[in-house]
C-alpha positions, 0 to 999 in steps of 0.5 A: 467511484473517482475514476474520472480522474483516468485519461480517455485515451492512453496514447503517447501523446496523453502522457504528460496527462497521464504523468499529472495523474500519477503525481496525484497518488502522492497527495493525502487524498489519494491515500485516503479514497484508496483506503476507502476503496473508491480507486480502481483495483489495481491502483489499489492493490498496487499502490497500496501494497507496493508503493506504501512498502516503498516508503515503509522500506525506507522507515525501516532501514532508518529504524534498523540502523537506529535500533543497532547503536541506540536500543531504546529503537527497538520497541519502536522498530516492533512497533512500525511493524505493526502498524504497517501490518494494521494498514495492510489490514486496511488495504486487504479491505479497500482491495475487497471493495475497489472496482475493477477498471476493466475486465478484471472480474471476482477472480483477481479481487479474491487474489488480490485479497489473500496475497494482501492478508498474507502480507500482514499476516507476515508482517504482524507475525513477524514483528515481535521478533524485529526487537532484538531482545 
């Protein structure tokens, strides 16, 4: 578990350590021990579901404005679609087995896997239909 990397002590005072951990889900290898499971359940669940739309958010628009004057980005926007569903595939299951940092017991990792599937599943379902033909 890499849950060594969290302050103790989340006081005030604590939060440029806290502003230093944060900067860390920027770096591949936060991306990656996520993907494994080995981060605590809610930064897996958030930032894997949340912080990655973000950016997917972003793709999406440049391929949106792309697809519209160049037709040839259409095949290309289905297929950021389903690669974005393929990696909420992946998150459900790093949400499946991340530990909770707390209290949190069964109940919010049951949750925190259907609400994830439940993404990809629209995205994935979706995604034919983002083409335009």
């Amino acid at each position: 578990m890499s849950d060594d990397h969290l302050p103790k002590d989340l006081t005030p005072e604590n939060l440029e350590e806290i502003a230093q951990q944060r900067q860390r889900m920027f770096t591949r290898a936060f991306w990656i021990s996520l993907l494994k499971g080995n981060e605590g359940l809610g930064d897996t669940f958030w930032a894997g579901n949340y912080l990655a739309g973000l950016f997917y958010l972003g793709v999406m628009i440049v391929l949106l404005a792309l697809a519209s004057f160049i037709p040839i980005f259409s095949p290309v926007l289905s297929a950021s679609f389903v690669i974005f569903g393929i990696y909420l595939l992946a998150v459900a299951r790093a949400v499946a087995v991340a530990k909770p940092k707390g209290n949190a017991g069964m109940t919010l990792r049951v949750i925190g896997v259907i609400w994830t599937l439940l993404g990809a599943a629209s995205v994935l379902v979706y995604s034919p239909y983002v083409a335009g033909q």
